[in-house]
C-alpha positions in Angstrom: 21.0 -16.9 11.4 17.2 -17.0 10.5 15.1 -13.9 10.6 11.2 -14.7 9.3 8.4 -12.4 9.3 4.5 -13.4 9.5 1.5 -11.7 9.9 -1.2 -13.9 12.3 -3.9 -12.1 11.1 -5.4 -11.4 14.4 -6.0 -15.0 16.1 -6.0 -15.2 19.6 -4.1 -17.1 21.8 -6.6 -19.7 22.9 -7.9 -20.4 19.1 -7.8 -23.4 16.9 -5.8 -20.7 14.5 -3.3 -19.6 16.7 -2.7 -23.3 18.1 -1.8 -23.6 14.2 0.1 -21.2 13.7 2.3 -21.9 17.0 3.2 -25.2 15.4 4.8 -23.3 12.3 6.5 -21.2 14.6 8.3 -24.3 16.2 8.6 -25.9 13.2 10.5 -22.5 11.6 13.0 -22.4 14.5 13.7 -18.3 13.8 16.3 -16.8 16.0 14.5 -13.2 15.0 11.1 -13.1 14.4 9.0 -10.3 13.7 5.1 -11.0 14.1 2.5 -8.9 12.9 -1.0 -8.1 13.5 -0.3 -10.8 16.6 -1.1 -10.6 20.2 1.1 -10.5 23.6 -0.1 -14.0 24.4 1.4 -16.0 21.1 5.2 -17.1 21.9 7.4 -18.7 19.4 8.3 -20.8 22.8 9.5 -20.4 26.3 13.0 -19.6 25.2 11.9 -15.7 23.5 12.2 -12.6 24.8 10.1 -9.4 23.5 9.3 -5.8 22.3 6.3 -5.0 21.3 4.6 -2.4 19.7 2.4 0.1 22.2 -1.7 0.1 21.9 -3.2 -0.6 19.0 -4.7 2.5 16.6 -7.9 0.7 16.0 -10.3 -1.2 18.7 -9.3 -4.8 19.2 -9.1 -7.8 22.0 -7.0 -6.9 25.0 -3.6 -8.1 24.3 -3.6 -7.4 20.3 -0.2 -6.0 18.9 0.3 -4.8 15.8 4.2 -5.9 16.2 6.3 -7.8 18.3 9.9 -8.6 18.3 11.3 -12.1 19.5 14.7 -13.3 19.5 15.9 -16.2 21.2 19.8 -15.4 22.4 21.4 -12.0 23.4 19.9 -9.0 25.4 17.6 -6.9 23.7 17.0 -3.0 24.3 13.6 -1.2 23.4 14.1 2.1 21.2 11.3 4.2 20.5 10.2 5.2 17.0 7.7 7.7 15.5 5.0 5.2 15.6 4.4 3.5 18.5 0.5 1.7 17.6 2.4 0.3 14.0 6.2 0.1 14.5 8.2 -1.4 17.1 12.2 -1.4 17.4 14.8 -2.9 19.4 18.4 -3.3 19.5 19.8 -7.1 20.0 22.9 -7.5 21.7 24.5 -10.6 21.1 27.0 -12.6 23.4 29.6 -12.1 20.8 29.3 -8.3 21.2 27.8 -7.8 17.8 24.5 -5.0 17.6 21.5 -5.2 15.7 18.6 -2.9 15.3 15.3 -4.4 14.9 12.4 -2.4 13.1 8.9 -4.3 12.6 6.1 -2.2 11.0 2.9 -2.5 9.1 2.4 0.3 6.9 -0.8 0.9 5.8 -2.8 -1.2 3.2 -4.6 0.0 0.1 -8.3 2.0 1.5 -6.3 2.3 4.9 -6.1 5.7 6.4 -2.5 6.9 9.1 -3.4 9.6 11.9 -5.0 12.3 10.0 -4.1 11.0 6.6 -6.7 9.6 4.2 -5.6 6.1 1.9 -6.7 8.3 -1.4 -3.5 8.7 -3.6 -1.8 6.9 -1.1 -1.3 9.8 1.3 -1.5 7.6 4.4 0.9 5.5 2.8 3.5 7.9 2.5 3.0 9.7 5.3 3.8 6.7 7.5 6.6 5.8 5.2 8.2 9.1 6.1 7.9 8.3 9.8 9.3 5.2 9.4 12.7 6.3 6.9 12.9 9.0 9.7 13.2 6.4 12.1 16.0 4.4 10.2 17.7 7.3 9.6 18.0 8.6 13.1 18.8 4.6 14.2 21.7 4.3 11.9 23.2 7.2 12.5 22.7 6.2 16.4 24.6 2.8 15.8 26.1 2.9 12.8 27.8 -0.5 13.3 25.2 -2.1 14.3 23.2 -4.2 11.4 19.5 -2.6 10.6 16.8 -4.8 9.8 13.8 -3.7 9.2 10.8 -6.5 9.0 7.1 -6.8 8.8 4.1 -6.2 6.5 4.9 -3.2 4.0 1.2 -4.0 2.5 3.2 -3.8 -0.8 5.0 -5.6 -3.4 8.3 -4.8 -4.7 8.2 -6.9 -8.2 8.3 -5.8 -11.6 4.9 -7.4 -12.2 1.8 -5.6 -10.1 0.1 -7.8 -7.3 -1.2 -5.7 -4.5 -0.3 -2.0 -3.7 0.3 0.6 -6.4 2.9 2.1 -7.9 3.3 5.3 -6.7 3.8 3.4 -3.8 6.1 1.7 -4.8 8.4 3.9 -6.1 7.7 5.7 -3.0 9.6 2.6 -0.6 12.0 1.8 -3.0 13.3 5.0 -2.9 13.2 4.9 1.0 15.2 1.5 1.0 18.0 2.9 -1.3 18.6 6.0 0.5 19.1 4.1 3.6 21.4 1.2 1.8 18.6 -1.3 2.6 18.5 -4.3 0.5 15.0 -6.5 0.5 16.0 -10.0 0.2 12.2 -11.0 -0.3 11.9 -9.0 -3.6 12.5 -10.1 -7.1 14.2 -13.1 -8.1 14.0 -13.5 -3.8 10.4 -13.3 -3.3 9.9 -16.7 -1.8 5.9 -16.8 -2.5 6.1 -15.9 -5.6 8.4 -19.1 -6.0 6.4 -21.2 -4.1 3.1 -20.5 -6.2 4.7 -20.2 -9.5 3.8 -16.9 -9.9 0.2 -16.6 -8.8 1.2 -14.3 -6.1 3.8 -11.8 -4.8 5.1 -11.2 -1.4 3.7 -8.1 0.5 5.3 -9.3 3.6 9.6 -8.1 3.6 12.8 -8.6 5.4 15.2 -5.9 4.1 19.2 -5.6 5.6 21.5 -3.4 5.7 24.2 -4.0 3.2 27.0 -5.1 5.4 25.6 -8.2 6.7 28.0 -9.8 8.8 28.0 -13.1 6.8 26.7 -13.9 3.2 22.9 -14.6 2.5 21.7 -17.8 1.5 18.3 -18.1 1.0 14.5 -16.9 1.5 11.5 -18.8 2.1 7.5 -19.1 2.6 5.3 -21.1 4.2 3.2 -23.0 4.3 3.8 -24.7 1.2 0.7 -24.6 -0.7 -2.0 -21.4 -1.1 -4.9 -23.7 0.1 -3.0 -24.6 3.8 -3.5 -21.1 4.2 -7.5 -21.3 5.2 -7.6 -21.2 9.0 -4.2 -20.3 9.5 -3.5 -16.7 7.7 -4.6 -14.5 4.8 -0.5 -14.1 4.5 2.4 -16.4 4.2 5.0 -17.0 6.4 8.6 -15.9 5.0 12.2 -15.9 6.3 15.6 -15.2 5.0 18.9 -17.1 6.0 22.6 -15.1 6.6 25.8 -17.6 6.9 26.1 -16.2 10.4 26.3 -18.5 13.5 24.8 -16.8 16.7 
C-alpha cells in the first residue's frame, strides 16, 4: 500500500501548475492520498473517490479545499471532526473487510492565527492541535481495530535539528502522537526530504500510523527529486510512505 501526502499550494485546476502537478500524481500511483491546500476540481484520475474538507476559513476561488481524501479501491465513509475548514476524515472500507480511518489536516503555520487564537507563542498552534488529538482520540476509541492514519501539512518539523516551526511546538505534537500510539514514518532517519536534499531541508509535511500496521513498512519518499523542480509546481514536496500490505 502507498499513502503520500502533498500540499498543491493553491493551483487551480485549469493552470499550467496544476496540469504539473496532475502528472506527479499519476506518476506516484498512491492508493491513499491526502492533498492539501488543493481544490475539488484536481483528481489523482478517474478511478478516486473523495472526502473533503468543508469551506475554507479564509477567502479563496470557488472550489478551494484545504483537504481532500482520495483512495482508489474500497468504500469510504465521511466522519466529522472538530474542524471542518482544516481537517477532513474518513473511514476506508476495504473489500477484504479491513478499516481504516483517514485524518488530513493543516495545522497552522508560524504568524498564522485558529478561530479566536492568535500565532504569538503558538497559541493557535496548540489550540488546533488539541482539536485535532481530540479527534483521534474519540476515532480510535470509535474503531479501535481499525488502522488511524493521520496525513497532511503539520506546518512543522519533527527532527532533532530546527528547520521550520518551533519548539514549543514541537514538543507540543510529539506529545500528541505518543499519547495516541502514532508513529511518523516521515520524521528522523524517515524524513524523505531531508534525504533527498542532503540535509538542506526538513519535512513539514507527515504521514503518521498507528502502531499495528497490518504489514511491515518499507520505505518513505519525496518528490520531485531536486529543490529547483519545485518552481511552478509547489513551495512543498511531495512525500509518501510504503506498508508491505497488498490492497
Amino acid at each position: 500500500m502507498k499513502i503520500a501526502t502533498w500540499n498543491l499550494e493553491r493551483s487551480l485546476p485549469q493552470s499550467v501548475q496544476a496540469e504539473r502537478q496532475r502528472q506527479w500524481l499519476s506518476r506516484i500511483d498512491a492508493d491513499i492520498w491526502i492533498l492539501t491546500e488543493t481544490h475539488l476540481g484536481i483528481t489523482p484520475s478517474e478511478d478516486y473517490y473523495s472526502v473533503a474538507s468543508g469551506q475554507p476559513d479564509r477567502p479563496g476561488d470557488d472550489g478551494e479545499r484545504w483537504v481532500q481524501i482520495w483512495i482508489k479501491a474500497g468504500e469510504l465513509t465521511p466522519l466529522e471532526t472538530r474542524d471542518a475548514a482544516r481537517t477532513a476524515a474518513a473511514l476506508l472500507t476495504l473489500p477484504t473487510g479491513q478499516q481504516w480511518v483517514l485524518y488530513g489536516t493543516v495545522l497552522p503555520w508560524l504568524g498564522s492565527s485558529w478561530r479566536e487564537y492568535p500565532a504569538s507563542q503558538g497559541q493557535a498552534f496548540a489550540a488546533a492541535l488539541a482539536a485535532q488529538q481530540a479527534d483521534w482520540q474519540r476515532l480510535r476509541a470509535t474503531y479501535p481495530q481499525a488502522v488511524l492514519v493521520v496525513a497532511g501539512d503539520f506546518n512543522q518539523d519533527l527532527n532533532a535539528l530546527h528547520y521550520y516551526g518551533s519548539r514549543r511546538n514541537k514538543q507540543a505534537l510529539r506529545q500528541a502522537l505518543d499519547r495516541l500510539q502514532l508513529v511518523c514514518f516521515t520524521a528522523g532517519e524517515n524524513d524523505p526530504v531531508h534525504q533527498l536534499i542532503n540535509g538542506q531541508h526538513s519535512n513539514i509535511d507527515h504521514i503518521c500510523l498507528s502502531q499495528d500496521l497490518p504489514g511491515p513498512f518499507q520505505r518513505s519518499f519525496a518528490w520531485p527529486p531536486r529543490l529547483d523542480d519545485l518552481r511552478g509546481l509547489s513551495d512543498h514536496f511531495g512525500i509518501g510512505v510504503e506498508i508491505r500490505f497488498e490492497v
